[in-house]
C-alpha positions in Angstrom: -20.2 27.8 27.8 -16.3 28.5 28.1 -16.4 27.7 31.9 -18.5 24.7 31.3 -16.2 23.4 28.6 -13.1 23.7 31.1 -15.5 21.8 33.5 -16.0 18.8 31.2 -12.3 18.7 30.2 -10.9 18.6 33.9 -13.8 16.1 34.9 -12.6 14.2 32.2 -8.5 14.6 33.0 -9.6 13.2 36.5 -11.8 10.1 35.3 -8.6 9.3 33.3 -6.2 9.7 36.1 -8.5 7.5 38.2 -8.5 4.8 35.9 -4.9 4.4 35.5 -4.4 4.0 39.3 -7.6 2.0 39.4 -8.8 0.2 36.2 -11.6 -1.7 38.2 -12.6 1.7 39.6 -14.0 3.0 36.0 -12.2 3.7 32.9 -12.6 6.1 30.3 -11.5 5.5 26.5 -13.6 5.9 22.9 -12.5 3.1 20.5 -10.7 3.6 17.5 -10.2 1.4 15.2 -8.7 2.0 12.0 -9.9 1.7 9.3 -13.3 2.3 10.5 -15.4 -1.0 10.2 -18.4 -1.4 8.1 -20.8 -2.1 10.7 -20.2 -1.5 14.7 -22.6 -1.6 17.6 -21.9 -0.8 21.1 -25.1 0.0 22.1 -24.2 0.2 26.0 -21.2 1.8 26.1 -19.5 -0.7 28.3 -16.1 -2.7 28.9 -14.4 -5.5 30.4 -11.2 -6.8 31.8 -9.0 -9.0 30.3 -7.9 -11.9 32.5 -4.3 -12.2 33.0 -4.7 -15.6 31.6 -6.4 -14.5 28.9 -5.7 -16.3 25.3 -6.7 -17.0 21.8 -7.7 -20.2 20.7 -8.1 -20.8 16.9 -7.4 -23.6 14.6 -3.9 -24.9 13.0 -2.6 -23.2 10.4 0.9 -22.3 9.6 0.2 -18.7 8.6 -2.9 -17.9 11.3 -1.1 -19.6 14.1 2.1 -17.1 13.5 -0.4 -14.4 13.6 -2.2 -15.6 17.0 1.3 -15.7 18.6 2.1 -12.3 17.1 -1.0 -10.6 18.4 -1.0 -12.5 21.8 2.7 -10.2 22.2 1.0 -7.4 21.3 -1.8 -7.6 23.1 0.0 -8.1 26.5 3.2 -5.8 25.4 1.3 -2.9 23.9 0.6 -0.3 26.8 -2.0 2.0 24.8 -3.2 5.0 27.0 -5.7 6.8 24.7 -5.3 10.4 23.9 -8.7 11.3 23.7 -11.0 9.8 26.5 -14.5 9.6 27.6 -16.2 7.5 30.8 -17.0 4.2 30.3 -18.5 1.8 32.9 -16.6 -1.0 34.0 -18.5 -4.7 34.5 -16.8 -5.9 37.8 -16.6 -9.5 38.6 -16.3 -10.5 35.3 -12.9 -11.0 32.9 -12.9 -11.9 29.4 -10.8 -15.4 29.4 -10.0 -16.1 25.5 -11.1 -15.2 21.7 -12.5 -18.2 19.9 -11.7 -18.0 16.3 -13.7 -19.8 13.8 -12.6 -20.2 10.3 -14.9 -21.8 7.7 -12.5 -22.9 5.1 -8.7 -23.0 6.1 -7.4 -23.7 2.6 -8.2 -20.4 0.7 -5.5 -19.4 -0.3 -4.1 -15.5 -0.6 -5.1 -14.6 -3.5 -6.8 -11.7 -4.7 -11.0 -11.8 -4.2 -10.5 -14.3 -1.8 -12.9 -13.7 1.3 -11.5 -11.1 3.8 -15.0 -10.6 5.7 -14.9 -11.4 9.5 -17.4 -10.8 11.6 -16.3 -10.2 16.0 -18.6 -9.9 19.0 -17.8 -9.7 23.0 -21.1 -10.2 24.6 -22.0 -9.4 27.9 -21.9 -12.1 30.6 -19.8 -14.1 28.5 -16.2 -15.0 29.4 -15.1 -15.7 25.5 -15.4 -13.3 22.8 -15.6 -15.2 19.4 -14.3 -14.3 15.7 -15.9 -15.8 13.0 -14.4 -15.7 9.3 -14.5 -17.4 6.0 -10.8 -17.3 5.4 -7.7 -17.2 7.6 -6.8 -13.8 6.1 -10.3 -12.6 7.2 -9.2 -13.9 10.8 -6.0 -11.7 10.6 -8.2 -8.7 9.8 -10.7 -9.9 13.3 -7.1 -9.9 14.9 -5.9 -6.9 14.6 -9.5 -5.0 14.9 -9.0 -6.5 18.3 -6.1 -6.0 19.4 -7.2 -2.2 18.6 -10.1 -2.1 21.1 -7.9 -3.2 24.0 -6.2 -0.3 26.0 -4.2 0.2 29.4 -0.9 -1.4 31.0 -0.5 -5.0 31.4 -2.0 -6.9 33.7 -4.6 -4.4 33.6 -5.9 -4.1 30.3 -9.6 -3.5 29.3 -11.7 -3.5 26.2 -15.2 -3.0 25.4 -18.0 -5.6 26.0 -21.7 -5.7 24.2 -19.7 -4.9 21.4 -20.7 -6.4 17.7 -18.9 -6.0 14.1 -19.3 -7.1 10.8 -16.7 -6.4 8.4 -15.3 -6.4 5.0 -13.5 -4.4 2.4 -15.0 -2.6 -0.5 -12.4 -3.4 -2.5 -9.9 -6.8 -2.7 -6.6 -4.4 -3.9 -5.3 -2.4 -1.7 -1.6 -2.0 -1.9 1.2 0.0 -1.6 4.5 0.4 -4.1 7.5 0.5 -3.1 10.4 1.0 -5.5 13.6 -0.6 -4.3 15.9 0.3 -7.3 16.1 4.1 -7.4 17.4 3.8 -3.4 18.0 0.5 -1.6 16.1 -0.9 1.4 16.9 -3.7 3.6 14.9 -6.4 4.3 14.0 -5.4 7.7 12.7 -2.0 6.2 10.4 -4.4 4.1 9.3 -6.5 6.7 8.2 -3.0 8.7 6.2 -1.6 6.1 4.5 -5.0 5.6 4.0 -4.9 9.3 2.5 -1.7 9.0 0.7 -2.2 5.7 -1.4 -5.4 7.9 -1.7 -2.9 10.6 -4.0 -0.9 8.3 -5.9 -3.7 6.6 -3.7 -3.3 3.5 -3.0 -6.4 1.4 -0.6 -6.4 -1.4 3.1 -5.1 -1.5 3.8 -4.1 -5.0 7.5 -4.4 -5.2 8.8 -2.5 -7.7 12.4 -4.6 -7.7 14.2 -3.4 -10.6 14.6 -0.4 -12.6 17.4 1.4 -14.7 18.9 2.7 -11.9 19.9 -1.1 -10.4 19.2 -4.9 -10.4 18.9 -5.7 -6.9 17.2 -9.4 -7.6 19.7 -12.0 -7.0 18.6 -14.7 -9.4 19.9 -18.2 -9.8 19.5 -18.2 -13.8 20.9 -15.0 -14.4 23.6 -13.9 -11.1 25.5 -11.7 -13.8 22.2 -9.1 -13.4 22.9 -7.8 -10.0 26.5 -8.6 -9.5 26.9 -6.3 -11.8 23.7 -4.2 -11.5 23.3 -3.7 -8.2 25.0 -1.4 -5.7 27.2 -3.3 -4.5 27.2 -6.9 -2.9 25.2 -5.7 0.7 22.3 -3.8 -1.8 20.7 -7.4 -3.1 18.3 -9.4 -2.9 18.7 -13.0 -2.4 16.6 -15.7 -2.2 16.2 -16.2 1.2 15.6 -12.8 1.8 12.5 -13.0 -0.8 11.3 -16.3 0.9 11.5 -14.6 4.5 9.8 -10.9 2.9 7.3 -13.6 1.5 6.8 -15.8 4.1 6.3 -12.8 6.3 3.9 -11.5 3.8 1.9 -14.5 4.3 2.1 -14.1 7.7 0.5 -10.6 7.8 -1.7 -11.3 5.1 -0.3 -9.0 2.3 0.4 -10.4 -0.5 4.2 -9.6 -2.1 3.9 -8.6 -6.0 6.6 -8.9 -7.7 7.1 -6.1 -10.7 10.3 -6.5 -13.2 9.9 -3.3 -15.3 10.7 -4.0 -18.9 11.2 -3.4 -21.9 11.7 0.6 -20.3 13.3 1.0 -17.3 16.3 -1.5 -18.0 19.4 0.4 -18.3 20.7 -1.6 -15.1 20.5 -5.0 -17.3 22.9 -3.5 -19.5 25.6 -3.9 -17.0 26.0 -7.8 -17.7 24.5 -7.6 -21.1 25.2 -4.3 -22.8 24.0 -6.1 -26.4 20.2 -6.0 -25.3 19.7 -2.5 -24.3 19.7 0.2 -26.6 20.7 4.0 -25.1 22.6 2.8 -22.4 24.3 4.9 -20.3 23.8 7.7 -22.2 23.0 11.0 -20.8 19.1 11.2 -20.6 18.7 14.6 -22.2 21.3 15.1 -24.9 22.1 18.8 -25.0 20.1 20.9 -27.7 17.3 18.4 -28.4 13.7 18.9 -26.9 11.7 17.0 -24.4 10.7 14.9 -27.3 13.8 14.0 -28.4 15.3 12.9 -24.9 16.5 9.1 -24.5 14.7 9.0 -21.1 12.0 10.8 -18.7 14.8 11.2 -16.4 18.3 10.2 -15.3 19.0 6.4 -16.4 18.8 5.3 -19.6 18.7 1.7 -21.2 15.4 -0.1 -22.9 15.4 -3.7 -24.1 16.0 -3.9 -27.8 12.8 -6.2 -29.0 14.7 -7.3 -32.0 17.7 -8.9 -30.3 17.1 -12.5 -29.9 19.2 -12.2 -26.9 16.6 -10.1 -24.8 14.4 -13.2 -24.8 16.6 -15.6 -23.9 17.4 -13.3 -20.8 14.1 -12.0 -19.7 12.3 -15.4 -19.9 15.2 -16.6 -17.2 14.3 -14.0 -15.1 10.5 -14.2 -15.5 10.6 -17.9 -14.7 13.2 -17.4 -11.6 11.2 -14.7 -10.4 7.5 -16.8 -10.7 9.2 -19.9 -8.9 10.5 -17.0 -5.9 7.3 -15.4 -5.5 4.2 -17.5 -5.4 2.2 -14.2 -6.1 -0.5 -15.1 -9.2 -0.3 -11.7 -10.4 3.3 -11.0 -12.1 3.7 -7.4 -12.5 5.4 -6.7 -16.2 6.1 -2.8 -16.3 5.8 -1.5 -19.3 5.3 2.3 -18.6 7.7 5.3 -20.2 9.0 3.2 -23.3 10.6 6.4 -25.2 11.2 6.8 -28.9 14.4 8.3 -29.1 16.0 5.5 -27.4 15.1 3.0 -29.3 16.5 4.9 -32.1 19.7 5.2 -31.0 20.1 1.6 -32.5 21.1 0.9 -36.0 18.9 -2.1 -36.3 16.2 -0.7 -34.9 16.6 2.1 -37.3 16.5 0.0 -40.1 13.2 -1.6 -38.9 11.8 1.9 -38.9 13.2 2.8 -42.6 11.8 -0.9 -43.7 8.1 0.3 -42.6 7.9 -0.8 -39.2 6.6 1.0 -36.7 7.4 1.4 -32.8 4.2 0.5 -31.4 4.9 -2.8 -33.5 8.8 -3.4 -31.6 6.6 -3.0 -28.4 3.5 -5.7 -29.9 6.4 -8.0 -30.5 8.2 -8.0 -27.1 4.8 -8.4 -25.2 3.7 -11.0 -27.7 7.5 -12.8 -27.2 6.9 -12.4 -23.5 3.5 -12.4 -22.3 2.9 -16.3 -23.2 5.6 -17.1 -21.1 4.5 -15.2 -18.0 1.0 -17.1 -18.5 2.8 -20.6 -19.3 4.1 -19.7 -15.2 0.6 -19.7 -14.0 0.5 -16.1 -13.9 -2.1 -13.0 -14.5 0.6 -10.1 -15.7 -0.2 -6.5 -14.8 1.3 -3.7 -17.0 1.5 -0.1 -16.5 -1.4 1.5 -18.9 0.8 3.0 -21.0 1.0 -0.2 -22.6 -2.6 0.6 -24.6 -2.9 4.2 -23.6 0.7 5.7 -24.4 0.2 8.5 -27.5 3.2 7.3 -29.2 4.6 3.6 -28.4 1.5 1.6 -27.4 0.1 -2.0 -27.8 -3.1 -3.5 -29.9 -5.9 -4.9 -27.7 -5.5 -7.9 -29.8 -1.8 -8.4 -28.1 -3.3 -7.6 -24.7 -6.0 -10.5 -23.7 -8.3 -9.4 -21.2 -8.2 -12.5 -19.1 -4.6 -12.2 -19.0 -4.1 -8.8 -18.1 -4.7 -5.9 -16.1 -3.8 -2.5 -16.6 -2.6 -0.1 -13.8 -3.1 3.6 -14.2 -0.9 6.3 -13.0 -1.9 9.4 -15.2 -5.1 11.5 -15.9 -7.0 10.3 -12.5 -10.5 8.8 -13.4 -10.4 9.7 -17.1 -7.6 7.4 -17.8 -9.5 4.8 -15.5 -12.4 5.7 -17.7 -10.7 4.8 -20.8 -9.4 1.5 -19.3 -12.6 0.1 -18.1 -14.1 0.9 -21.3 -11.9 -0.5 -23.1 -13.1 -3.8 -20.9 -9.9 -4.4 -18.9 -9.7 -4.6 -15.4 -7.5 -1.7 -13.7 -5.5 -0.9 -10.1 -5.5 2.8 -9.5 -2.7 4.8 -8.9 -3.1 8.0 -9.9 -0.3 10.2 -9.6 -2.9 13.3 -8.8 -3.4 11.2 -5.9 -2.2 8.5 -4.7 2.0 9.3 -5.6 3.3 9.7 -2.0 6.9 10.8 -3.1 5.3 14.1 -5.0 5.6 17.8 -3.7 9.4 17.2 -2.5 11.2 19.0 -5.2 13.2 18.3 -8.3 16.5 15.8 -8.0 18.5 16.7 -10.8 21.4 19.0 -10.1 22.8 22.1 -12.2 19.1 23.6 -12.8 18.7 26.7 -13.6 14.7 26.7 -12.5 15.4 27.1 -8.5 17.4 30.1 -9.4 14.1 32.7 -8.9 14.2 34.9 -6.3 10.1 35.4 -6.4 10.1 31.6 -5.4 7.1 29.8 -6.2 6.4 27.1 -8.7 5.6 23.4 -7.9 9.6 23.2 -6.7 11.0 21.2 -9.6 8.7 18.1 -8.5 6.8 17.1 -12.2 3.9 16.2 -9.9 3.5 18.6 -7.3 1.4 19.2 -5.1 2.3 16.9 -2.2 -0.5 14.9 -1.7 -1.9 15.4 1.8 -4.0 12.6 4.0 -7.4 14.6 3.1 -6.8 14.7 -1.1 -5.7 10.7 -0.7 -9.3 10.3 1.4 -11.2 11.7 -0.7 -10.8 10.4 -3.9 -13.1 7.9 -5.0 -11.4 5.7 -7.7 -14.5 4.9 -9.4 -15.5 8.4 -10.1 -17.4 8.7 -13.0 -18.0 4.8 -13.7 -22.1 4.9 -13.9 -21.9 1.7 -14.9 -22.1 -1.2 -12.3 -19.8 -3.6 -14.9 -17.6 -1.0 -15.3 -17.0 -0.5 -11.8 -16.4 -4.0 -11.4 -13.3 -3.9 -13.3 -11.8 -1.6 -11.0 -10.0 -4.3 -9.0 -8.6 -1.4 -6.4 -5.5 0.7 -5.8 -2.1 1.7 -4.7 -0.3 4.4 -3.2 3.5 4.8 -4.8 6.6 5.8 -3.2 9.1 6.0 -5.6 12.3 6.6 -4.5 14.3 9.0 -6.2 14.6 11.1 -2.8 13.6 8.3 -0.3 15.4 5.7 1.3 15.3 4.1 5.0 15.4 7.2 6.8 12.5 8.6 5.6 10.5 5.9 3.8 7.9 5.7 7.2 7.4 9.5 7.5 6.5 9.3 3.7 3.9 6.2 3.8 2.4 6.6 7.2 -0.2 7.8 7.9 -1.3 9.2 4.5 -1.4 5.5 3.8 -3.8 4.7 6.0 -6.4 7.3 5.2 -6.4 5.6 1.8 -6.3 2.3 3.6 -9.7 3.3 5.1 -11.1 4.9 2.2 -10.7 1.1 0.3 -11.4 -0.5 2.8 -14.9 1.2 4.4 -14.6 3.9 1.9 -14.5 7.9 2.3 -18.7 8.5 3.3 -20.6 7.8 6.2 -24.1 6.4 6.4 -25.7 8.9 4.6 -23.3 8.7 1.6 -21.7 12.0 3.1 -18.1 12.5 2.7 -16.3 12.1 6.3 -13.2 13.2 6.0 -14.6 15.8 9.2 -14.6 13.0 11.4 -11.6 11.2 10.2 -9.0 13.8 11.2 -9.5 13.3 15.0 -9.7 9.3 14.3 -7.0 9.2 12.0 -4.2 11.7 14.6 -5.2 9.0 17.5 -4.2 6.0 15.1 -1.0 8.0 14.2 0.3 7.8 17.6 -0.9 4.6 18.4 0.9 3.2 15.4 3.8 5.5 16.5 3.8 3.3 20.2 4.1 0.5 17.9 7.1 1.3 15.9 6.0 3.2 13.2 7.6 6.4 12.5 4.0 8.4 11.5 4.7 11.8 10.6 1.8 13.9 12.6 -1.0 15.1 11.0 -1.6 18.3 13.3 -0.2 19.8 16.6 -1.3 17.6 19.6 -3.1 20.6 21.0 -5.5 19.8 18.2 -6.5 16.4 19.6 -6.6 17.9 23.3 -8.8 20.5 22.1 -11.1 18.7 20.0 -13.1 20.8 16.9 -10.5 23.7 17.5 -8.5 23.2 14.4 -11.1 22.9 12.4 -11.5 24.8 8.9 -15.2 26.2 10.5 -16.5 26.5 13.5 -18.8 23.9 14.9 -19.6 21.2 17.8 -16.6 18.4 17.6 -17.2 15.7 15.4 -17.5 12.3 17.2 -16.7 8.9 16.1 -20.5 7.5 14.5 
C-alpha cells in the first residue's frame, strides 16, 4: 500500500506538470470554494476553458457594476495553481465566452434579511454560464463563488463545466468587529479587511469607532471630540474617508456598522468636555481597593454622567452626525462594562444615590434620553447585553422596546443567548468563549507581578484565554440549546471581535484570517454535513488550500498546519484513517 500510495502521488505530480505546460492536454484540480455551498453538483467531473475574450454581462447598477469590473481583474490577474490536485478531463473545442447575470429586483437594498441566495450553473455544450439571483448582493456572492472555481495562468485558465449550485446563507449576520480606538488603522487597512471579509461571504463590518482610549470620528457637529481625542491629527476619521470605507462597503456587499460606545467607554470625550464624564483620567484600579471597587475593567477611565444636561446635548450631535455618515439601519449604542465606582466618584451623582436613586435608574435615564433620538434617525440600535443582563447597572425591559433593539452577547456562550431570546429580544453572538479573536495573547498591563512564576503556566495574563483556534470557532453552533424554532429565530447571527489592545496594522490579518473564515462557513453553510455530522474533518484540508489562495490574493493568512500536511493528505490527522475528501 506504501508503494502504491507513492505511485498515485507521482502520477499525480506528473498530470499536474502536464497541465501547466499544456492546459488543453488535461488538467487536474478539486474545487474549493469557501465557504462551502449549500448545494453543489458536478456529477461528471469535467472542465472548460475560458476564452481569452471571455466576459460578464449583467445589468446596471452602481454597486454590481463595480463588482463585475473588480472580479473581471481578478479573474484574468489571479494565477491560482492548486495545491492539492486530482485529473480532470478537459472538453476541447469548446471555451466558455461570458457569465450572464440575472438579477430579479435591482433595488433591494443592503440591509439586513435582504435576499443573498444565488443560484450558478455552467452547462455542458454551452458557451455562457449564467448567475441567477434575487438581489445584487446575492449576485456578488455568485461572483466570487466563481471566480473561486477558475484556476491556471492567464490566457490559459480553466474551470469546471456540468457544474450546478444553489446557495444561500443560514444566517443574514455575519460580521466581524473591529475596534479602531484602542490602536489606530488606516483606511486602506479597512478597506482590506472588507475586501477580505466579501472574500468569505461575510457581510457586516462592525466598527467599533470610539472608545476611552480615543475619538478617532471626525464629526462636523462636534470637531472638538477628536481634535482633542484622537491621536493626533493623521489617526482620524474624516468624512470622506467614511464615505469611501462605505461606499466600498457597498461595493463588496458588507455592510459598515457604526458602534459609538457610551455611556462606558467614554473617557476619550472628556478631552473636549471634561464636565460630562465622571472618573476621568483617573487611574483604573486605585491602589488598595478590590476588583469591585475599581473605576474601570481596565486602563482608561471616563463614563458619561447621565445627570449632566450637557451629555445630551453632546451625544445627540454625534448620534445624528454619525446616522447622516453612515447609511447603516442598525446604529450600534454600546452600552457594555458601565462600572459603579465610577459613577461615584461624582458628587452629584452621589447625591442621587443618598436621595434614593439607584444606578440601574442613571443608566434607564440615559437610554430613555437617548434611545428616541437614535429611532427619530431611522435607526434599529444594538446594545451590548449588559444593558438587561449586567448584575449590578442594568436596564428595565420596559426602557428597552423589542422592535427597537437588539441585544449582542459577549459573555456566558449560549446561556447568555438563552436568556436573551427568552427574554424575546433578538441577539448577534459574540461570545468571548468563542468568537474573541484577540484572546490567548497575554496580559497588557505592565508592572505585574503575575508573570513573575518560574513554574509558568496560567492563561498568560489574557482574562479570556484560551486563544481560540479555527476548529473551537467551527464548531460552535450559536443556537445551542434554543429547542424552540421562535427562539432560534431571534438569533439574527454573529461576530468575531478583534479588539485591539495588542493589535494594530501589522498584525490585524494574521489575527482575522483565516479563523474568520471557518466561522464564515460555519454561518454561512453551517459546521455539519448532510447527515447533520459535524465536519470540521473535512474542513481542515479545505480551509489550508483557501488560506493560501487568499494569501495569493493579498491577505496575510496565518497557516493553519505545515504545508507537508496538505501534500500529505490525512497524515496530520488526530486518528488514523483514509483522507477526507471534499463531499
Amino acid at each position: 500500500m506504501r508503494a502504491l500510495s507513492k505511485f498515485h502521488v507521482t502520477l499525480i505530480a506528473f498530470l499536474f506538470f502536464i497541465s501547466l505546460l499544456s492546459p488543453l492536454f488535461s488538467t487536474a484540480v478539486p474545487i474549493n470554494i469557501w465557504p462551502k455551498p449549500r448545494f453543489l453538483s458536478w456529477p461528471q467531473q469535467k472542465a472548460i476553458a475560458l476564452s481569452p475574450a471571455f466576459t460578464i454581462i449583467a445589468p446596471k447598477h452602481q454597486h454590481l457594476s463595480a463588482s463585475v469590473t473588480r472580479y473581471l481583474h481578478l479573474i484574468r490577474s489571479e494565477s491560482y495553481s492548486p495545491l492539492i490536485t486530482r485529473p480532470v478531463k478537459l472538453m476541447k473545442g469548446c471555451t466558455l465566452r461570458n457569465l450572464v447575470v440575472h438579477v430579479t429586483d435591482l433595488s433591494l437594498p443592503l440591509h439586513h434579511g435582504v435576499n443573498e441566495s444565488y443560484t450558478l450553473s455552467i452547462p455542458v455544450g454551452s458557451f455562457s454560464a449564467h448567475l441567477s439571483a434575487h438581489s445584487v448582493w446575492g449576485a456578488m456572492h455568485g461572483l466570487e463563488t466563481f471566480s473561486q472555481m477558475i484556476w491556471g495562468t492567464s490566457p490559459d485558465l480553466c474551470l469546471p463545466v456540468g457544474i450546478s449550485i444553489r446557495d444561500s446563507p443560514l444566517f443574514g449576520h455575519r460580521g466581524v468587529l473591529l475596534d479602531t480606538s484602542r490602536n489606530y488603522y488606516g483606511v486602506d487597512d479597512i478597506m482590506r479587511t472588507i475586501k477580505a471579509m466579501s472574500a468569505n461571504k461575510l457581510n457586516v463590518f462592525h466598527w467599533h469607532i470610539t472608545d476611552s482610549q480615543s475619538f478617532p470620528l471626525v464629526l462636523p457637529s462636534e470637531p472638538s471630540l477628536a481634535a482633542k481625542g484622537s491621536y493626533g491629527p493623521d489617526m482620524v476619521y474624516t468624512p470622506d474617508d467614511v464615505s469611501k470605507i462605505v461606499q466600498f462597503g457597498f461595493e463588496h456587499g458588507v455592510r459598515v456598522l457604526p458602534e459609538i460606545d457610551t455611556p462606558g467607554h467614554t473617557g476619550s470625550w472628556g478631552e473636549a468636555y471634561p464636565e460630562i464624564v465622571t472618573c476621568g483620567n483617573m487611574f483604573w484600579l486605585p491602589a488598595g481597593k478590590s476588583w469591585d471597587e475599581r473605576l474601570a475593567s481596565e486602563p482608561g477611565t471616563g463614563q458619561l454622567n447621565p445627570l449632566s444636561p450637557k451629555t445630551y446635548e453632546v451625544v445627540k450631535n454625534v448620534i445624528r452626525d454619525v446616522a447622516k455618515q453612515f447609511p447603516e439601519p442598525f446604529f450600534h449604542g454600546g452600552g457594555d462594562e458601565v462600572i459603579p465606582g465610577c459613577w461615584k466618584t461624582d458628587p452629584a451623582i452621589n447625591s442621587f444615590l443618598s436621595s434614593g436613586g439607584t444606578l440601574s435608574q442613571l443608566l434607564e435615564k440615559y437610554i430613555n434620553s437617548t434611545l428616541p433620538y437614535i429611532v427619530s434617525q431611522n435607526r434599529t440600535v444594538v446594545y451590548w447585553e449588559d444593558v438587561l443582563l449586567d448584575a449590578q447597572i442594568k436596564a428595565g425591559p420596559s426602557f428597552l422596546p423589542k422592535e427597537h433593539t437588539i441585544l449582542q452577547t459577549w459573555n456566558n456562550g449560549p446561556k447568555n443567548t438563552k436568556r436573551i431570546v427568552a427574554a424575546g429580544y433578538r441577539v448577534i453572538v459574540s461570545s468571548s468563549d468563542f468568537y474573541y479573536l484577540d484572546c490567548g495573547h497575554g496580559g497588557f498591563l505592565g508592572n505585574d507581578s503575575q508573570y513573575d512564576k518560574q513554574g509558568g503556566g496560567g492563561g498568560g495574563g489574557s482574562w479570556c484565554a484560551p486563544f481560540k483556534t479555527w476548529q473551537t470557532i467551527y464548531n460552535y453552533d450559536i443556537t445551542d440549546g434554543l429547542l424552540n424554532e421562535e427562539e432560534r429565530k431571534l438569533v439574527l447571527g454573529g461576530e468575531v471581535a478583534l479588539w485591539s489592545e495588542q493589535a494594530n496594522p501589522t498584525v490585524l490579518d494574521s489575527r482575522l484570517w483565516p479563523r474568520a473564515s471557518a466561522f464564515a462557513e460555519s454561518l454561512w453553510s453551517g459546521n455539519r454535513d448532510e447527515r447533520g455530522v459535524k465536519r470540521y474533518g473535512e474542513a481542515v484540508d479545505r480551509l489550508n488550500r483557501w488560506r493560501y489562495r487568499m494569501v495569493k490574493r493579498g491577505i496575510g493568512a496565518e497557516p493553519i498546519q505545515p504545508l507537508w500536511c496538505l501534500r500529505n493528505p490525512g497524515m496530520c490527522n488526530a486518528v488514523p484513517g483514509d483522507a477526507l475528501e471534499d463531499r
